[in-house]
N, C-alpha and C positions, 0 to 999 in steps of 0.2 A: 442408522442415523450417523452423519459426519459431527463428530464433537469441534464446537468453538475453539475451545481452549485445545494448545498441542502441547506437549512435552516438546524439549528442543530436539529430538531425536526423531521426532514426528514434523515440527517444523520444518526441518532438515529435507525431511523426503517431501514434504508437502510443495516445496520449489524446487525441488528436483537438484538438488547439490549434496554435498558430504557435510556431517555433524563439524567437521574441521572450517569449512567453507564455511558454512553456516557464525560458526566463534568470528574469525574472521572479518566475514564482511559485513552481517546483518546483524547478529545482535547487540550492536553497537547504536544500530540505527531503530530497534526497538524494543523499546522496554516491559520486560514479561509481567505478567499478571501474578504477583502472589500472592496463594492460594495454603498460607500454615508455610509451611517448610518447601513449597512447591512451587516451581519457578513453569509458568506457561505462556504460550503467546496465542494469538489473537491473530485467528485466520483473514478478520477485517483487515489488521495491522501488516500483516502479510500481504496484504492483497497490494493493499495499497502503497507499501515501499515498493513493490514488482512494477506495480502500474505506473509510479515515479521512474524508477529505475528504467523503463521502455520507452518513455514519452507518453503514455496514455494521458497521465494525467491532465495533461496540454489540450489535449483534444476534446476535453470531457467540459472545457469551458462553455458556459452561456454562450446562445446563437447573439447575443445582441453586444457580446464582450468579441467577439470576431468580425461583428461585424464595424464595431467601433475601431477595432486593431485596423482593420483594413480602410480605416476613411469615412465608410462608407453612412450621409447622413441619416438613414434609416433606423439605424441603432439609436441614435435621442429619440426621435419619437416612440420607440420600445417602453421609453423605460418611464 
């Protein structure tokens, strides 16, 4: 079973960069979960700075929010 919560040394590998990268760029951009004296993060939280970080998140928008971006009148009556 894959654990939620990572250590940042597990975060690290889990996007495939170095515990140094990781100081750096990301955990700035998310804030770990503590757990007593224990700092984790949130494979969700991970996912979804990555999926920012690529564009995904853009893509993941409502069919009736793309098609309102594009014009197109179809999308009011969607909604």
């Amino acid at each position: 079973m894959m654990p939620r919560l990572l250590s940042e040394d597990a975060a690290a590998a889990y996007l495939g960069i170095h515990r140094e990268t990781f100081e750096q760029h990301v955990r700035q951009h998310i804030s770990p979960v503590e757990i007593g004296a224990r700092k984790l993060w949130d494979i969700k939280a991970l996912d979804h700075w990555l999926d920012q970080q690529s564009g995904l998140v853009e893509a993941l928008r409502p069919v009736g929010d793309w098609l309102a971006g594009l014009g197109d009148d179809r999308a009011a009556a969607r909604r």
